[in-house]
LORO-531280 format. One record per residue: residue in one letter; x, y, z of N, C-alpha, C in turn. Coordinates in steps of 0.02 Angstrom, whole numbers, plus 50000, padded with zeros to 5 digits. Each point is the difference from the previous one (the first is absolute). Layout:
N
AXYZXYZXYZ
...
This chain:
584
X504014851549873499335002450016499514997549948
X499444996849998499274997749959499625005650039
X500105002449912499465006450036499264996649973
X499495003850014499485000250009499545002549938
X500245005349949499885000849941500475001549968
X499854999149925500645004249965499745007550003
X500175003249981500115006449981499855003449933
X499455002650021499425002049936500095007749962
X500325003549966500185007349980499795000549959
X499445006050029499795002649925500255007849965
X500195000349933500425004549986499635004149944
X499865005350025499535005849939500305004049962
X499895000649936500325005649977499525003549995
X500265009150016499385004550000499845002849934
X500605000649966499985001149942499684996349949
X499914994749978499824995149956499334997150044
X500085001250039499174996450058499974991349990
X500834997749967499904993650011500164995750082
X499924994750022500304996950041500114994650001
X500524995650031499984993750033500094997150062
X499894992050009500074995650071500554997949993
X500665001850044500574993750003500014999250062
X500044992349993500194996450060500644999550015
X500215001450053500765001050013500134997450055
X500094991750006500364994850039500725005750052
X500125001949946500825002250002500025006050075
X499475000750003499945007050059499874996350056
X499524994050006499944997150055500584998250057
X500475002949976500765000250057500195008150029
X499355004249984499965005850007499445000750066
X499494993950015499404999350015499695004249974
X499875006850011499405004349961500175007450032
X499415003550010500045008350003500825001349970
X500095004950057500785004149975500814995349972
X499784995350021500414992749954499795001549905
X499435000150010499664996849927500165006949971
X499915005550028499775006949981500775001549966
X500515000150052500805001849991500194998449931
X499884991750000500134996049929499765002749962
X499515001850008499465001349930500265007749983
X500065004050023500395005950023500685000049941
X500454995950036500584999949979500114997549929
X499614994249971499844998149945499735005249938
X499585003650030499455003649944500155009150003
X500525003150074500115004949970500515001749971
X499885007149984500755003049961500365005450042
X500434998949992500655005850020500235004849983
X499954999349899499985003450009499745005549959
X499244999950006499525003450006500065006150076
X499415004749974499845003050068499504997550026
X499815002950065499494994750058499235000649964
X499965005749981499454999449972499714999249931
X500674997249961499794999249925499734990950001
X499245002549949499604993850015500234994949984
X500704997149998500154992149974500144998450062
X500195005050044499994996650084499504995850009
X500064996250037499524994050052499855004550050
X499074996650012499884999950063499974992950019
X499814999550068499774990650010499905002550051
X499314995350022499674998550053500114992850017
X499864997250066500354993950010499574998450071
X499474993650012500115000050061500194993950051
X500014998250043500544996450051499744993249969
X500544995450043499964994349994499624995850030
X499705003850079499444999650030499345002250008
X500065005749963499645005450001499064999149992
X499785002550070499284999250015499674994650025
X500464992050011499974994950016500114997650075
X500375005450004500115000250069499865007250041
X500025001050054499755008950040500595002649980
X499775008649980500335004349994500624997149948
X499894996749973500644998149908499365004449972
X499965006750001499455004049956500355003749954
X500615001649975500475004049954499964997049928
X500145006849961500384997649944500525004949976
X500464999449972500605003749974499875002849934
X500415006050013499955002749913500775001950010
X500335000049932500724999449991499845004749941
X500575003449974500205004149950500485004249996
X500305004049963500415005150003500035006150038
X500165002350037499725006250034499965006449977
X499735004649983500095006849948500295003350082
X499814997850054500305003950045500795000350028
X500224994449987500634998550001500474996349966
X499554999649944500234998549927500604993050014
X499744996250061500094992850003499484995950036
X500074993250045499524995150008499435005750035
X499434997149985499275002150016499594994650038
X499924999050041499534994750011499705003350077
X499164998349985499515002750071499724992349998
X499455003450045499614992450023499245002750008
X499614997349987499265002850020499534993850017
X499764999350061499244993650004499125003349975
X500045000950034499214997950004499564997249951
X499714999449966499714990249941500434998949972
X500635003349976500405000149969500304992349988
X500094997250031500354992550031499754996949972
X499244998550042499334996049989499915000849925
X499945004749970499805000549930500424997749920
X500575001450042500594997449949499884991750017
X500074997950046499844992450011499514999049974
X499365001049996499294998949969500044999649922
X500465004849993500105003549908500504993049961
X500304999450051500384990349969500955003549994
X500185006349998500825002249997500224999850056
X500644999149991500384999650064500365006750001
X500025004449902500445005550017499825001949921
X500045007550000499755004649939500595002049975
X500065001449933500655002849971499605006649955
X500165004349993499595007549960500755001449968
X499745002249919500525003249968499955003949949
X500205006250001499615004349945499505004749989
X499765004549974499515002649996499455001349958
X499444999950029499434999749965499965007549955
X499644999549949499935005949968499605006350017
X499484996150061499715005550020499944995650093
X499675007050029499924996450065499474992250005
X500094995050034499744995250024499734996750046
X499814997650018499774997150072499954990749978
X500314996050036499844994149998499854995850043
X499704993549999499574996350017500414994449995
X500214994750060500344993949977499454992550046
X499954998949948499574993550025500514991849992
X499564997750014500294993550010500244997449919
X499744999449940499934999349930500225005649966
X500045006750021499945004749938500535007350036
X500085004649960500145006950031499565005349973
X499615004850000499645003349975500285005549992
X500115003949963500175007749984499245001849999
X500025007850042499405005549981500165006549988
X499775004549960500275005949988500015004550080
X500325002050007500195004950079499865007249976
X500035003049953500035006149988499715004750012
X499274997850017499345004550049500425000150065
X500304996850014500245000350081500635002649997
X500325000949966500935004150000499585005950011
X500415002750061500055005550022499384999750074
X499644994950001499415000150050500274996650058
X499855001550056500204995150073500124993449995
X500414997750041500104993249996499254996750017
X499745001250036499254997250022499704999149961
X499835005949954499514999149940499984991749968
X500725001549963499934993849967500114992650039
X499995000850087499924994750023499284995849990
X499645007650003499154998850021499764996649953
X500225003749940499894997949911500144994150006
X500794996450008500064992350001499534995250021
X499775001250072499744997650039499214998649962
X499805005049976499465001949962499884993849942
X500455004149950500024996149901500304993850013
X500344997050071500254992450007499554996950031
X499285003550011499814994450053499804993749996
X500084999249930499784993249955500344994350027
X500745000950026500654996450016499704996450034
X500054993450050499894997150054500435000050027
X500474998750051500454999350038500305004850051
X500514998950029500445004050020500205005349968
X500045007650046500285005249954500235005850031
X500595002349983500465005050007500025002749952
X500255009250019499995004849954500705004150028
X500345000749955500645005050000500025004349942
X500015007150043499685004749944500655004950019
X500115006049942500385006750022499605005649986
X500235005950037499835010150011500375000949951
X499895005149990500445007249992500614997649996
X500304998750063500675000850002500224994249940
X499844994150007500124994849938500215002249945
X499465003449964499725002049939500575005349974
X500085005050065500435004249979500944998850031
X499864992549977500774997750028500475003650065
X499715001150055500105001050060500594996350036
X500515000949979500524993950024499864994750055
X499315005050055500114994150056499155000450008
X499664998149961499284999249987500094991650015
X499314998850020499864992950040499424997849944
X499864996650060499304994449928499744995250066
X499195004849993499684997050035499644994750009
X499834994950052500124992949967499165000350064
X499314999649969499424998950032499795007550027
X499745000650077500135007950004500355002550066
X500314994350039500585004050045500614995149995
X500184997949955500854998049989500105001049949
X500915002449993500524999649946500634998249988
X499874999649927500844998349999500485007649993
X500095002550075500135005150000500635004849967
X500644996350028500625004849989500264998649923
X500325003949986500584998049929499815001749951
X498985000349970499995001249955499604996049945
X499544995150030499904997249983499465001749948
X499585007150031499365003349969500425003349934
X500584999949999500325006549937500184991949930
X499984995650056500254994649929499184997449981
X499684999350019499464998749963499785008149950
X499965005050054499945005149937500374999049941
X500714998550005500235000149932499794997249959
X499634994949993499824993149962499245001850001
X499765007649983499245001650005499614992850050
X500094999650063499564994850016499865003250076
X499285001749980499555002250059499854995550073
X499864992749962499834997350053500014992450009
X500254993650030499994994649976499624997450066
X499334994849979499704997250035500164990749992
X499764996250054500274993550000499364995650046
X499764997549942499354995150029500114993849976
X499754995350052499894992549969499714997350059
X500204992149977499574995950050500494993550016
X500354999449982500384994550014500105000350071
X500464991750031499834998550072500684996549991
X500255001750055500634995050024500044992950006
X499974997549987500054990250005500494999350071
X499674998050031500244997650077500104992950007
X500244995049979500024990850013499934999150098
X500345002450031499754996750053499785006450062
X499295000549981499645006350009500005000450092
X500154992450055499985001350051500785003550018
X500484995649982500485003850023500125008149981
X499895002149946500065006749984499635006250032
X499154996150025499635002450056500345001450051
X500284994050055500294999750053500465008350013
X500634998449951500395005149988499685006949986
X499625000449967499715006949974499845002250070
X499464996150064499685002050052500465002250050
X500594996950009500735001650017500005007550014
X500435000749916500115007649995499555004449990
X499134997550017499715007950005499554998450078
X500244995850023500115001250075500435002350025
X500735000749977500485003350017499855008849986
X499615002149932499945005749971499535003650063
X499474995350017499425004350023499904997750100
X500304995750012499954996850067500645001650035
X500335002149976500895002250037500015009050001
X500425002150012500165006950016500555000949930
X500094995549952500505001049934499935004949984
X499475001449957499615003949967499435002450012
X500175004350062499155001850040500045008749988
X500815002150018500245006549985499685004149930
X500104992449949499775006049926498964998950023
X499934997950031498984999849986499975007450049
X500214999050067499925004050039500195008749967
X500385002250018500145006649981500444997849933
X500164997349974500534995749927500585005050012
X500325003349954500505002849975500355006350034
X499225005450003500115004350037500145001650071
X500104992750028500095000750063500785001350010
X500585000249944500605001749991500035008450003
X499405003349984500215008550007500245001950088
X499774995350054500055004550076500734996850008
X500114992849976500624995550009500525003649968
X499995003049933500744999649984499915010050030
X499355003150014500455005350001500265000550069
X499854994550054500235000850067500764996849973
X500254998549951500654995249994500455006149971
X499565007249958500475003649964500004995949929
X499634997049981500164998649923499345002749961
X499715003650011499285000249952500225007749962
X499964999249934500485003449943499285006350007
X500255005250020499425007050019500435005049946
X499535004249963500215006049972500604997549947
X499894996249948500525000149946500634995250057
X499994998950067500634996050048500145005349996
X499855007050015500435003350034499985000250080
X499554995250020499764996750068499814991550015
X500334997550050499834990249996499305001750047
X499805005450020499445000450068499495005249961
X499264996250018499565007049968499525001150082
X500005008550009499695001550051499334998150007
X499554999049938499534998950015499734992549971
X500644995450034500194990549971499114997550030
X499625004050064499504996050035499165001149966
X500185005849960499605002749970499874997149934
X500514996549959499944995849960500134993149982
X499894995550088500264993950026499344996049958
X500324993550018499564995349984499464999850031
X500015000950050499385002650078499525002549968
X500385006249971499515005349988499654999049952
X500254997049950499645000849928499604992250005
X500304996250056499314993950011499335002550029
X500245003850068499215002550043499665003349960
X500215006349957499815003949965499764999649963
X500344996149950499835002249922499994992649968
X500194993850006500004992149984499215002650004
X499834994249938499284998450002499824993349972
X500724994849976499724991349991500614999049980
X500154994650031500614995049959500094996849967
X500274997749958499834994549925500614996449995
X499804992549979500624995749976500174999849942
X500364997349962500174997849957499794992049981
X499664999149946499814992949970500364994750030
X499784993750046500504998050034500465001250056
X499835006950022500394999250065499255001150067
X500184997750044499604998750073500135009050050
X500495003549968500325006050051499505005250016
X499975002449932499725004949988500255006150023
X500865001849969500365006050009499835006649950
X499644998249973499665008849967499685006650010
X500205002450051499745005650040499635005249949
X499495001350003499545004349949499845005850032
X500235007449999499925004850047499475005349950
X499475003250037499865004349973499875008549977
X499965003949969499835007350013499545002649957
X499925006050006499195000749951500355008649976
X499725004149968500125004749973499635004449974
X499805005250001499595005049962499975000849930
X499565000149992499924999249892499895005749990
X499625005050030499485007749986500195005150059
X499795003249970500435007750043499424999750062
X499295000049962499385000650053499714992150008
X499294999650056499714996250004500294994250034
X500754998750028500044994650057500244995749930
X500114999649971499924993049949500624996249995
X500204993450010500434997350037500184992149939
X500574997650001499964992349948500654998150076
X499894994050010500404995150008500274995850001
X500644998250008500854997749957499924993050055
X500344994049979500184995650010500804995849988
X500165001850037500925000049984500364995550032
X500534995849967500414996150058500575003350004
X499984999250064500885002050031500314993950025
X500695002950008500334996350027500735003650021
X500494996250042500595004750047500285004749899
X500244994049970500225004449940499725006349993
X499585000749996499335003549935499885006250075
X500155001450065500095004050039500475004350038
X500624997349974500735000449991499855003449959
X499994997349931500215005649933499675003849991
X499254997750015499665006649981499675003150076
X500315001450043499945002050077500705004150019
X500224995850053500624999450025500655006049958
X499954995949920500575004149961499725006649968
X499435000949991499795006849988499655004450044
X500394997350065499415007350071499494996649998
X499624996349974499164998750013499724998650075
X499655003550026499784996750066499515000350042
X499515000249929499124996250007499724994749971
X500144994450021499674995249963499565000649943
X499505002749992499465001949954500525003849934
X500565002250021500275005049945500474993349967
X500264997150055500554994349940499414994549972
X499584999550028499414993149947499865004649939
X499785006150023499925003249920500255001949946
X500985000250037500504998249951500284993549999
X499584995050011500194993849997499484999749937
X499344999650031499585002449912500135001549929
X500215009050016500314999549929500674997349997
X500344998150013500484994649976499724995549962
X499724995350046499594993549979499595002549928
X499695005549989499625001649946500525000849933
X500585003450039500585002349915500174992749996
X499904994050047500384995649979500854999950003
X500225001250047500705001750038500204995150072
X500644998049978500184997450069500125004250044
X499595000050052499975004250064500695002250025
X500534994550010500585003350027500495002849966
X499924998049943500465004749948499715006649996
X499275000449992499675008249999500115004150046
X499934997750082500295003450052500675000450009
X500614998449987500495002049983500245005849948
X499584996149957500025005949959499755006150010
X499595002650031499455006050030500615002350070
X500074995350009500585003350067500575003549964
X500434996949943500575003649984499635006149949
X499484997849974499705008649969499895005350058
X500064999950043499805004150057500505001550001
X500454998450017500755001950055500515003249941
X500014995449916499995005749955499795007949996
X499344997049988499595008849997500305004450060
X499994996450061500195005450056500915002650001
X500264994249943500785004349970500175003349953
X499375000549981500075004049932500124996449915
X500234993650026500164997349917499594999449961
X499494999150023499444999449961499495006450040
X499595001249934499355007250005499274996449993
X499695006050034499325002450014499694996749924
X500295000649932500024999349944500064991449989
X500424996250034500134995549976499374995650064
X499855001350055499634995950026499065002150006
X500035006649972499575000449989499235004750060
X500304992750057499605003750053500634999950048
X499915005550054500605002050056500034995050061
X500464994349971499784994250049500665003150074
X499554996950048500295001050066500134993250020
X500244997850058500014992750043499175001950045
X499594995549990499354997750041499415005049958
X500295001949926499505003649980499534995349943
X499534996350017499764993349979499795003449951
X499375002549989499525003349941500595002349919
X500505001950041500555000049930500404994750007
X500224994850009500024994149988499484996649981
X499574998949987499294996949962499945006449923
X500275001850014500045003249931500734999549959
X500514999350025500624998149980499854993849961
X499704994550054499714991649979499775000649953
X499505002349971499835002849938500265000349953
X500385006950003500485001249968500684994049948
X500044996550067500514995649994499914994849938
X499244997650020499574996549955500075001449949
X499695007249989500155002749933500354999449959
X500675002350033500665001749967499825007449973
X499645004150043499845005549981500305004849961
X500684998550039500525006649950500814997450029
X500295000849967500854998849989500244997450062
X499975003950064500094998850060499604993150037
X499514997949982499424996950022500204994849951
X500244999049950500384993849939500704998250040
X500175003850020500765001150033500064996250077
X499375002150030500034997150069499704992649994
X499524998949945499734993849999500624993149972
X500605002650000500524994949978500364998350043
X499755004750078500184997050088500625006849999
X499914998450066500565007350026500704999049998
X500134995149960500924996549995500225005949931
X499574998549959499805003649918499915006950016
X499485000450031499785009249997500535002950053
X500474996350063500615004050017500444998549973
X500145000349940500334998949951500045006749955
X499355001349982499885005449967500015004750037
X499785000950045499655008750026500744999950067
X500194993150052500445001850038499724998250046
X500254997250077499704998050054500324994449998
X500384995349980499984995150004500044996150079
X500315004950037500274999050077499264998050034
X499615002749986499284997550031499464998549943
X500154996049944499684994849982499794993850030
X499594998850026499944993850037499954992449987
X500544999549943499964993049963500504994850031
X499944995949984500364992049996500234997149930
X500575001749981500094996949924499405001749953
X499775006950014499505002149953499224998650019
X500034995750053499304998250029499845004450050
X499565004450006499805003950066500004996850048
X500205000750059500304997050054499234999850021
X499944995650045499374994150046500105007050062
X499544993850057499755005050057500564997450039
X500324998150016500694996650041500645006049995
X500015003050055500745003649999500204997450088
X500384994249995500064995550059500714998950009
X500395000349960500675000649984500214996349938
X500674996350028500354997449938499694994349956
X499584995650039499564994449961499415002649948
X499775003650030499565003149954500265003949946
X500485004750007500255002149946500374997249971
X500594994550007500174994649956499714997449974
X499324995750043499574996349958499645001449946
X499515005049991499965002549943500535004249933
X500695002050023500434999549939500424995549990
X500014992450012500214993949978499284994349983
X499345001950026499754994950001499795000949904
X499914993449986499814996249907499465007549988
X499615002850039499645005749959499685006550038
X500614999350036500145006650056499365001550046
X499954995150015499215000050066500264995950072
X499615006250053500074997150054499774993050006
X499534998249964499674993350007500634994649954
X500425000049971500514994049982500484998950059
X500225002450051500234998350066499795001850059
X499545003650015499705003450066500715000850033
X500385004449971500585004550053499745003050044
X499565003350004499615003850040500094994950063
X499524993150014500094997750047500524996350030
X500774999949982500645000650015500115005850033
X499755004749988500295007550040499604999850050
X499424998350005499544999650080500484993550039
X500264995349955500164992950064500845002750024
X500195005649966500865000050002500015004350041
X500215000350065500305007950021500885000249995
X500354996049948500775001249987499794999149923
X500465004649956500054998349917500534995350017
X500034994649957500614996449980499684999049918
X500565003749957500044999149928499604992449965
X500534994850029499814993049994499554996450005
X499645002250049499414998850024499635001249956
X499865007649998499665002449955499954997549956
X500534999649946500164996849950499644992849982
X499974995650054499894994550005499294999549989
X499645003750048499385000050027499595002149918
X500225005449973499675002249950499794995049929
X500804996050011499924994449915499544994750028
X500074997250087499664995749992499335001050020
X499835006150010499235003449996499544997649924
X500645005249969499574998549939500054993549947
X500434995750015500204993149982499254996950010
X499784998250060499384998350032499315004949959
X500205007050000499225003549979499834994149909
X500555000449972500014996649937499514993950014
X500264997750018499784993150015499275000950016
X499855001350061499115003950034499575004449926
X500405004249960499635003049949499944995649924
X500494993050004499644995049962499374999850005
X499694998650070499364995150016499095003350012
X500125005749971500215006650010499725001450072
X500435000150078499515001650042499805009050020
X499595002550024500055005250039500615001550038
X500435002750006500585001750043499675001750067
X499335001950011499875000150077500024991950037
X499964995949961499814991950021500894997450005
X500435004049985500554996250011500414993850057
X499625003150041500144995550064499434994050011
X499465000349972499634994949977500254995349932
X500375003649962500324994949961500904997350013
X499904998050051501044995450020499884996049938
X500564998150000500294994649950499674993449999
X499814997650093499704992949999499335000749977
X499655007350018499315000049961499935001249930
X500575002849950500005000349940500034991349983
X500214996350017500324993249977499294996049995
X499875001650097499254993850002499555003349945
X500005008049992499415001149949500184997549941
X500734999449972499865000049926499854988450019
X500144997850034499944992650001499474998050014
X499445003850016499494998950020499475000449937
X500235002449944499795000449914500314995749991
X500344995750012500304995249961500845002449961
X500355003150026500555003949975500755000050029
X500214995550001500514997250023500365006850037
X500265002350032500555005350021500524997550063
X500485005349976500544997450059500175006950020
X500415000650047500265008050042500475001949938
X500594995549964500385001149974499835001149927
X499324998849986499805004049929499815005550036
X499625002650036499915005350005500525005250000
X500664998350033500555003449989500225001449937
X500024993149972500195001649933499365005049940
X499615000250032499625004549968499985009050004
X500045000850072500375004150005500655005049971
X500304995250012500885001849941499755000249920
X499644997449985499584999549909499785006350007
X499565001350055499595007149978500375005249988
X500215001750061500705005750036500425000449918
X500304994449993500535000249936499715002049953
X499304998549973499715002549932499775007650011
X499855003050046499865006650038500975005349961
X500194995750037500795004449981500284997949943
X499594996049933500395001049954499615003649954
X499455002650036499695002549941500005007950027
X500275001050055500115007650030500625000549974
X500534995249992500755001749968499785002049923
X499524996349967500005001549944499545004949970
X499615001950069499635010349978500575004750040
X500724996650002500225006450017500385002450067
X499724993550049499725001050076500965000750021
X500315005050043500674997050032499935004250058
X500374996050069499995002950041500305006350017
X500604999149959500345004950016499925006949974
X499275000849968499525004749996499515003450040
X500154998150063499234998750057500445006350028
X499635006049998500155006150013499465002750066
X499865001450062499515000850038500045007950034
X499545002849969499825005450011500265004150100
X500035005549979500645000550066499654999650067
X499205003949982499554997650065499974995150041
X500054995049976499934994350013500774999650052
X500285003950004500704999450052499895006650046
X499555004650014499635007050021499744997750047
X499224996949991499785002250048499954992350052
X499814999350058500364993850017499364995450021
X500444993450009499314994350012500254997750050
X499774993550027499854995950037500915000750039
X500314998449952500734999850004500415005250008
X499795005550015500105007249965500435002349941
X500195004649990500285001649932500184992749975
X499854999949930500294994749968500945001149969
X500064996849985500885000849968500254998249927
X499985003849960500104997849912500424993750010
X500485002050024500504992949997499814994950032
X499755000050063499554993050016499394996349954
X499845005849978499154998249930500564994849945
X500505002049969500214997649932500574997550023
X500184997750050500224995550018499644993550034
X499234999850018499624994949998499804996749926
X499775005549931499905002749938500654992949970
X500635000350014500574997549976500014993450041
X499844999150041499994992350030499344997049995
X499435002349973499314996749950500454997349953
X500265004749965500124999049930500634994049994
X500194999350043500544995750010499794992350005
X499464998150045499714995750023499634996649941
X499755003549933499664999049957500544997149938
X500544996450016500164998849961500064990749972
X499624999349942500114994350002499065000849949
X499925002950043498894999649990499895003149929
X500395003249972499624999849938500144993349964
X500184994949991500254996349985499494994150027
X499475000750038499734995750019499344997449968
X499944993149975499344999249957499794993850018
């Protein structure tokens, strides 16, 4: 492969506020995003440290395509997980892409901690440290506004990834908000920048891609966002996007209601995608670079004053996730009540589906008694929203022992207090909106960082009406064999079927970039393998993957599931994977 650039890393220490540029030829067999990120990953952390002691790495990283083409709008963040105290890695677009390209890196390395809180500034020439300390403890917004404000000197391109509450107060599964409706949501990413006092990192420049033969690369580009916007590919996420999965999976029996002590919620029509489009949608937004425009922005308004009518209103994105966890799994079933606990979420700075999981097993606790009136504070029920927006809070906080306890995910706190049978995790990850059967729940406790999105099992259980182990088995490695590869470049996972293999090839040859089908494979097997040697070496073994008993209770698509069919798919992953750490 002649790639197209080398590979530009810039590496900060927070502590010393020094940095440098290395060029690293050596990664270009990685191509870029979650390639570049893994390496960089595997190289710079420790083992054995804990997840959140500051000599850990973060790294940001973005694709090898990224913003050059429609919808390549991602970038990766990799690190340790405080949530599952192995691999970490989310994804977040919106300028995010564009701006790291503008800024001149192909990928960030963070290490250490600053002495007091910070906020930084990365330009094309320089990194700026600013004191953060007026803003520790203030909304993530604040100090967006402030950036936006004391940087406006910058010229260029610019993105802002900032943390809440939850960050600050090391929230195991606190996010980091990246502009003002995307994140790099699950794992934890908002608790590893807290550790390393760092409030907020912004990314401006001006640099431009060098294109040599600017017609052919045209040609191609017009291709695939005629395919994006002139075909029916990707018409699903503009139209109703995500949420149009709440009427689908609960007519299938998989939509996870009440903690899964139900796959069906009675009132699935009341909080459909339908509804919360006619209703309550009020504009859609893209991401830098993409033509879709899948960002559903719903709204509600709220009373400030006891007297006088006096009213403020909220501007919120949803999506199927973010109505699932915070809907579906806690009783919710007024639109207006889950945007406003989609709100304060978004305000503590919390990944949405880990919080609604979490709020589901505090409920079904409290209603067993293991935990008290004392430890949660307010008398949470299932669909009792107004105390859930105060729990969120709470959570943020780390208000008190229980509220420190639950913020380390419900694997940890049923650990302590008891429940573990209806914890709703995945290898420590709060389980997604998918209770579809065996793909979905395999897939997230074998996939590199326990997300429905590294194999879409989920959509194996809609195409299968027979389990065969093998299959399964099959379907899942070479799911996520392929996601590797697609989260090099970095695309949107909604565009997947806009990116086949022959359109990854003409795009990267159309820059001038030699490719063949059989590097891409082999790139693949590089990623996958560096993924599992650095999960072998935080710890990671299968024969640890313990799944909570619910998850064999209440039934899906397939009905009852079967322990021995789950870890016996679990044992033929693990089988298939042999050979791949070994691959470079």
């Amino acid at each position: 492969m002649t790639y197209h650039r080398d590979i530009r890393v810039l590496y900060i220490d927070m502590e010393t506020q020094k940095f440098r540029v290395d060029v690293r030829a050596d990664l270009n067999r990685f191509m870029g995003g979650v390639g570049v990120a893994s390496k960089l990953l595997e190289e710079n952390m420790r083992p054995d440290l804990e997840p959140l002691d500051p000599a850990q790495p973060v790294i940001f990283a973005m694709g090898a395509l990224s913003t050059i083409f429609p919808v390549i709008t991602k970038c990766v963040a990799m690190f340790v997980s405080p949530l599952t105290g192995n691999l970490g890695e989310s994804y977040a677009a919106g300028r995010l892409g564009m701006a790291m390209l503008s800024s001149g890196y192909d990928a960030v390395v963070l290490t250490n901690k600053s002495k007091h809180p910070v906020y930084l500034t990365i330009t094309e020439n320089d990194v700026i440290f600013k004191d953060a300390r007026p803003f520790w403890g203030s909304e993530k917004d604040n100090i967006g506004r402030i950036m936006r404000f004391n940087e406006s000197d910058k010229s260029g391109k610019r993105s802002i990834i900032r943390i809440g509450a939850g960050g600050e107060n090391l929230v195991a599964y606190a996010c980091a908000t990246v502009d003002r409706y995307r994140h790099f949501g699950r794992l934890g990413l908002g608790a590893c920048m807290g550790s390393k006092h760092l409030k907020a990192i912004e990314f401006v420049g001006e640099r431009e891609m060098p294109i040599k033969n600017f017609g052919a690369y045209f040609k191609t580009f017009r291709k695939l966002y005629d395919v994006c916007v002139k075909t029916d590919v990707m018409s699903k996420y503009h139209d109703l996007g995500t949420p149009v999965n709440v009427k689908v999976l609960n007519g299938l029996g998989g939509l996870p209601t009440l903690n899964l002590r139900q796959g069906t919620f009675e009132h699935a029509d009341e909080v459909s995608g339908e509804t919360f489009s006619e209703n309550h949608q009020v504009r859609k937004l893209s991401c830098a670079g993409c033509p879709v425009g899948c960002i559903h922005i719903g709204q509600f308004r709220r009373s400030f004053a006891e007297k006088g009518h006096e009213y403020e209103t909220f501007n919120v994105a949803y999506d199927y996730e973010l109505i699932f966890a915070l809907g579906t799994f806690v009783g919710l079933k007024e639109p207006e009540e889950i945007l406003e606990l989609i709100e304060e979420v978004e305000i503590a700075g919390m990944d949405a589906m880990s919080t609604g999981v979490a709020l589901g097993w505090a409920t079904e606790a409290l209603e067993n008694g293991i935990i008290t009136l004392e430890d949660t504070i307010v008398p949470l029920k299932f669909g009792s929203y107004k105390e859930y927006c105060e729990c969120v809070k709470y959570l943020g906080a780390a208000k008190n022992e229980f509220y420190v306890n639950l913020g380390k995910g419900v694997d940890h706190a049923s650990k302590v207090y008891g429940g573990a049978e209806y914890a709703m995790h995945v290898s420590k990850n709060e389980m997604t909106g998918y209770h579809t059967g065996y793909g979905s729940l395999v897939g997230q406790a074998v996939g590199a960082r326990h997300s429905h999105l590294d194999n879409a099992g989920y959509s194996l259980d809609q195409s299968q009406a027979e389990v065969d182990t093998e299959v399964f088995a099959n379907y899942l490695i070479n799911e996520e064999l392929e996601r590797c590869m697609l989260n090099s470049l970095i695309i949107c996972l909604f565009s997947r079927k806009v990116y086949t293999r022959d359109n990854i090839i003409e795009a990267f040859n159309s820059i001038g970039v030699e490719m063949t089908n059989e590097e891409l494979t082999a790139v693949t097997r590089r990623i996958l393998g560096t993924k599992l040697r650095i999960k072998k070496a935080l710890g990671f073994d299968f024969s640890d993957i313990k799944l909570p008993k619910r998850f064999f209770e209440t039934p899906t698509l397939h009905g009852v599931l079967k322990e021995e069919v789950a870890y016996e798919i679990i044992e033929k992953y693990k089988a298939k994977l042999e050979g791949l750490e070994e691959a470079e």
